[in-house]
C-alpha positions as CSV (number, residue, x, y, z in Angstrom):
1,X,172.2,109.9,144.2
2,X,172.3,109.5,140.1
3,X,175.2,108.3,138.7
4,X,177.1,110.0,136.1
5,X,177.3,107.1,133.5
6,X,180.7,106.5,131.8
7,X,183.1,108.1,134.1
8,X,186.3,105.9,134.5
9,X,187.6,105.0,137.7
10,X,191.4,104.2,138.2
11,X,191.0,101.1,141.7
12,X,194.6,100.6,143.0
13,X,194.1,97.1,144.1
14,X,197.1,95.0,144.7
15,X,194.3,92.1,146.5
16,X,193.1,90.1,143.4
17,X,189.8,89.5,144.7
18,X,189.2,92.3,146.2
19,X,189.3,94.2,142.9
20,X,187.7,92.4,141.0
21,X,184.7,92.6,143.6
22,X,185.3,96.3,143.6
23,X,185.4,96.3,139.9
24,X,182.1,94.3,139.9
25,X,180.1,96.5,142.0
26,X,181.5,99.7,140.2
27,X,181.2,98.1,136.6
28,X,177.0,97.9,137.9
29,X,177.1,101.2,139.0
30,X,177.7,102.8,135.5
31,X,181.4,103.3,136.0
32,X,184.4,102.1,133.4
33,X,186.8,100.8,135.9
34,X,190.5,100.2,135.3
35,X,192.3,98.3,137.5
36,X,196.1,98.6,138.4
37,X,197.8,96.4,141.0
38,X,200.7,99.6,142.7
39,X,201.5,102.7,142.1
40,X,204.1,102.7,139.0
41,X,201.4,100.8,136.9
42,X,198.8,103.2,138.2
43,X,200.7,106.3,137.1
44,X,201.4,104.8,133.8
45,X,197.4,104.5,133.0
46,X,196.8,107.6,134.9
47,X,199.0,109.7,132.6
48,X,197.6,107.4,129.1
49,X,194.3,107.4,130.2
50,X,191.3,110.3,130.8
51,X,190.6,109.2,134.3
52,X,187.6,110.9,136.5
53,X,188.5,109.4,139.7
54,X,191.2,107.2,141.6
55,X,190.9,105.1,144.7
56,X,193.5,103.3,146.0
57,X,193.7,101.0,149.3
58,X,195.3,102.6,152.4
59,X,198.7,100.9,152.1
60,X,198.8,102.2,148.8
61,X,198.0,105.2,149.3
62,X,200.9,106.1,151.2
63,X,203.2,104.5,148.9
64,X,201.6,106.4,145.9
65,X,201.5,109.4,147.9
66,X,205.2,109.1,149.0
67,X,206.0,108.7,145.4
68,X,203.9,109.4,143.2
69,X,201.3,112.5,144.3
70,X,203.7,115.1,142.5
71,X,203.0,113.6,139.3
72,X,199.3,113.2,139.6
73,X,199.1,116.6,139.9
């Protein structure tokens, strides 16, 4: 599947390492990654920034999602 060079990801990461292994692989792929450690900071560079696509780990989903999902949208 071709990648669509340039788009920037959002990774909510609060693991250290495991972002910046994420960030690694996506970085390779093509992607601009930005990486935010919960769900405040997230939503901070979410409204600053022209984002094409956020992941976020299953615990902070839920946070974000309790939170948060009302202002994404």
């Amino acid at each position: 599947m071709p990648v669509d060079k340039g788009k920037t990801i959002l990774l909510v990461e609060d693991d250290r390492q495991l972002g910046r292994a994420l960030t690694e692989v996506l970085a390779a792929a093509g992607f601009v990654v930005l990486v935010e450690k919960n769900g405040e900071a997230a939503l901070r560079t979410f409204e600053s920034t022209d984002v094409d696509l956020l992941i976020t780990d299953e615990e902070l989903a839920s946070l974000v999602a309790q939170k948060d999902t009302h202002a994404l949208r």
